[in-house]
C-alpha positions in Angstrom: 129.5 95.6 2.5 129.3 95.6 6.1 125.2 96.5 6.1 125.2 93.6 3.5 122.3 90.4 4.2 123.8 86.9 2.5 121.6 83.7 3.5 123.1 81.9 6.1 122.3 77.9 6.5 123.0 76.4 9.5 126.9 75.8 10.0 126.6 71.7 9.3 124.8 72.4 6.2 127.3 75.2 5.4 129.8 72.0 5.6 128.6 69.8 3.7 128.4 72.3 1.0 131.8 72.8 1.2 133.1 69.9 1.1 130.6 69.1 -1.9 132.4 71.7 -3.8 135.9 70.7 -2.4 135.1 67.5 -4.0 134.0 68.7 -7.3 137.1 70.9 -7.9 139.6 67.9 -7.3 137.2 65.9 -9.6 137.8 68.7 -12.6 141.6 68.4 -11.7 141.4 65.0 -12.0 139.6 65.3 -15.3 142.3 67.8 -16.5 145.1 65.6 -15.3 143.7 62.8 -17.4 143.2 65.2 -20.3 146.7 66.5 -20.2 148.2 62.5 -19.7 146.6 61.5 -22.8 147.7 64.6 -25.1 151.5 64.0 -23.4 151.0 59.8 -23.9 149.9 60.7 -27.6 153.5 62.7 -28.4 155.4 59.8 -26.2 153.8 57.2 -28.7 154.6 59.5 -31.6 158.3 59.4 -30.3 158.7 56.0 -30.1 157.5 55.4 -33.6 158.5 57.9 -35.9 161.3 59.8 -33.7 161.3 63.3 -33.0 160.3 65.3 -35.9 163.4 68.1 -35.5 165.9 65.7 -35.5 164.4 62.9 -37.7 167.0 60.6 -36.4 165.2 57.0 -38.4 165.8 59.6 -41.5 162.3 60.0 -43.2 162.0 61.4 -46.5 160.9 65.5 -45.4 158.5 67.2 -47.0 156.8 70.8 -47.3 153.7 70.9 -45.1 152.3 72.5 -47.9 153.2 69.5 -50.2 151.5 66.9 -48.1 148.2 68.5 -47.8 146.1 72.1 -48.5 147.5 74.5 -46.2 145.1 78.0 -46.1 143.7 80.7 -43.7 140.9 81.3 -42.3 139.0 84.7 -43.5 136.9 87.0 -41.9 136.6 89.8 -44.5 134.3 92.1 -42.4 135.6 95.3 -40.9 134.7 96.0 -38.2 135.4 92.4 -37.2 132.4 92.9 -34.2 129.9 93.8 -36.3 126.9 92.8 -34.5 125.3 91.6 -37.7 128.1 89.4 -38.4 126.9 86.8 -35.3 124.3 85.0 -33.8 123.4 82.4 -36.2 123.3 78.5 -36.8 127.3 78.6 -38.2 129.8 78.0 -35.4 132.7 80.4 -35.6 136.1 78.6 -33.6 138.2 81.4 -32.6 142.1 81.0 -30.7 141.0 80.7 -27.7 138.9 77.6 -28.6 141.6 76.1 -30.1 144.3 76.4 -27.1 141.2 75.0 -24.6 141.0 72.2 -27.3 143.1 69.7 -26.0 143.8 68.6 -29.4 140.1 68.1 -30.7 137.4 70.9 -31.5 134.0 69.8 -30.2 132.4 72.5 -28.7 132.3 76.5 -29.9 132.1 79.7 -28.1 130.7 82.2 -31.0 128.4 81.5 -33.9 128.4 83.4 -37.5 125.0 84.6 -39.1 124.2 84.6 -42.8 125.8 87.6 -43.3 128.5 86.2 -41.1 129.1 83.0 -43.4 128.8 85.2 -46.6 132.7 87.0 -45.4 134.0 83.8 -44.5 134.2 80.8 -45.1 133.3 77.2 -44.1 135.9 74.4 -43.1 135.2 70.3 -42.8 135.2 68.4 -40.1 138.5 66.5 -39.9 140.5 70.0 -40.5 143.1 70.7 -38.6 143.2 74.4 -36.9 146.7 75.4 -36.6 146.5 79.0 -34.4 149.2 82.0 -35.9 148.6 84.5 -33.7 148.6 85.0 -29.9 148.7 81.6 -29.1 151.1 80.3 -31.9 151.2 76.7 -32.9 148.5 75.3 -30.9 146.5 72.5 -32.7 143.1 71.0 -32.7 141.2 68.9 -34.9 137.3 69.8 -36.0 135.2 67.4 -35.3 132.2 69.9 -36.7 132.0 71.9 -39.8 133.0 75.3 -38.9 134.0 78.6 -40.1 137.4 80.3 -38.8 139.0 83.6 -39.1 142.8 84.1 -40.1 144.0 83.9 -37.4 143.7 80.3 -37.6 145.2 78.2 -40.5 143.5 75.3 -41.5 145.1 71.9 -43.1 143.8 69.1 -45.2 145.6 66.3 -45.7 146.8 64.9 -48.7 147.4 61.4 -49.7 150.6 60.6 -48.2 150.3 61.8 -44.2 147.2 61.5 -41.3 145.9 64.1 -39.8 146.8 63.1 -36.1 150.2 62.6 -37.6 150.6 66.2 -38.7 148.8 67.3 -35.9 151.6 65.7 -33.3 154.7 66.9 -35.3 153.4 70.2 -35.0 153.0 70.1 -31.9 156.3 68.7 -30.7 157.9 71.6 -32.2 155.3 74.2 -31.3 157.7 76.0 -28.5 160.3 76.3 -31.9 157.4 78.1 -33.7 156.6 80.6 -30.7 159.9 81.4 -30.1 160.9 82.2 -34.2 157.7 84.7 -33.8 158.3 88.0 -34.2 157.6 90.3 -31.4 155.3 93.1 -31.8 152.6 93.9 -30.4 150.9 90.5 -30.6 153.0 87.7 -31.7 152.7 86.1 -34.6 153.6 84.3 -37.6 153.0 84.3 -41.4 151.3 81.5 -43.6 154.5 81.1 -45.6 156.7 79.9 -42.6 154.2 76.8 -42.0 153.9 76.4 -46.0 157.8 75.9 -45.7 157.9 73.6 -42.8 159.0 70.7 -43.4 158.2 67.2 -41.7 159.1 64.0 -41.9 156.4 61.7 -43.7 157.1 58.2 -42.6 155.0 55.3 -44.5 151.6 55.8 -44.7 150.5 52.6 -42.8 152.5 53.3 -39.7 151.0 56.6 -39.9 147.7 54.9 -39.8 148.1 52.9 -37.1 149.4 55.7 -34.6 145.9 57.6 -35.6 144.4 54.2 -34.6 145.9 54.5 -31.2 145.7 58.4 -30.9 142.0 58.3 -32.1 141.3 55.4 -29.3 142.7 57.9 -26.2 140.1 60.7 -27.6 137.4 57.8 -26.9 138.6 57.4 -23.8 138.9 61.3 -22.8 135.5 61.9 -23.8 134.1 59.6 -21.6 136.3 60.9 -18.6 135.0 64.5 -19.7 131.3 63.1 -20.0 131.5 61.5 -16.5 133.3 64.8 -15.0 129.8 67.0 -16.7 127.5 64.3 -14.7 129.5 64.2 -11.4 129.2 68.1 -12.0 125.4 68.6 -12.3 125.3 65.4 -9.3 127.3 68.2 -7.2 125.0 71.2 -8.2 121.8 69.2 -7.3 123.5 68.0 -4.0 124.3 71.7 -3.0 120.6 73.0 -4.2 119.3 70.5 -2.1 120.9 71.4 0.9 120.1 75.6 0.4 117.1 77.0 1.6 114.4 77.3 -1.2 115.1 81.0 -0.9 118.5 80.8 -1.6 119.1 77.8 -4.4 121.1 79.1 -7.7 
């Protein structure tokens, strides 16, 4: 390390880089904060105009989760599950870890299946809600693409009586009670019968409609907080190629 060469600018240049990045990191706080603020104002609203959904104190009618809509998992058939011929295609594959990073809505994909891929599995609609049942239990996000899922993932269609943003904020106000009824082994997790019994309160369908209204009007606004985040980003990247030498620029 010591007989290492890096490229060294001059020190004002290595500055200015510096306090380029400095200001990009507190811009992707920022963005996060504002992410974060709009999931937390979403289960405020919910609060306010349905009540908590444990303690269902304006006494809703409950149902079954899996009377208000089609409640299934995911499949991925294939053993071994990393085949190599099982990915690499044109049919995004949302895993866990895309759902906990969702922020409550699916738009982007870190895997894709192949023909032989989509032939083990199968494919989900848009508008589904992804309800995760292993590792990282309870966590929620909508599709906003068609996409195929494994079963670790359940997925939820709603019927005629409940939204799917209403569904999606009961669950998550009582996600933590989901986690901790998890049995511990050697990755926690939970079965599809505990979410088929679930119960939730299903308030009239109007009211319902009108908090997705709301809810669906702070995802406009977070996507264009996260598109102006991606420009200042590639702004920041420019700035700090500019400023390298031409040897030097990533």
């Amino acid at each position: 390390m010591e007989n290492a060469l890096i490229p060294l600018p001059p020190l004002d240049k290595q500055r200015q880089i510096v306090d380029i990045l400095n200001r990009a990191a507190r811009i992707e706080t920022l963005g996060m904060q504002t992410s974060k603020g709009l999931r937390d104002y979403s289960q405020a609203l919910f609060v306010k105009m349905f009540g908590d959904p444990r303690a269902n104190p304006t006494g809703w009618h409950r149902e079954k989760l899996s009377s208000v809509g089609r409640l299934d998992r995911g499949r991925s058939r294939h053993r071994p599950r990393n085949a190599p011929e099982l990915y690499g295609g044109p049919y995004p594959f949302v895993q866990t870890g895309d759902i906990a990073r969702s922020n409550g809505l699916v738009t982007r994909y870190t895997q894709t299946y192949s023909e032989i891929g989509l032939s083990q599995s199968k494919m989900w609609p848009s508008g589904t809600l992804c309800i995760t049942i292993a590792a990282n239990i309870g966590m929620t996000g909508i599709l906003r693409f068609d996409s195929c899922f494994p079963d670790s993932i359940v997925g939820f269609l709603p019927g005629h009586t409940v939204t799917v943003e209403y569904v999606q904020t009961a669950i998550d106000l009582i996600q933590n009670q989901l986690e901790e009824n998890a049995p511990r082994a050697a990755q926690r997790n939970i079965n599809l019968k505990v979410l088929r019994e679930l119960t939730i309160p299903t308030p009239p369908l109007e009211r319902q409609r009108r908090y997705a209204e709301i809810v669906e009007a702070t995802h406009a606004v977070a996507h264009v907080c996260e598109s102006r985040i991606k420009t200042t980003a590639a702004l920041m990247t420019s700035l700090i190629s500019e400023l390298l030498p031409d040897d030097v620029r990533w």
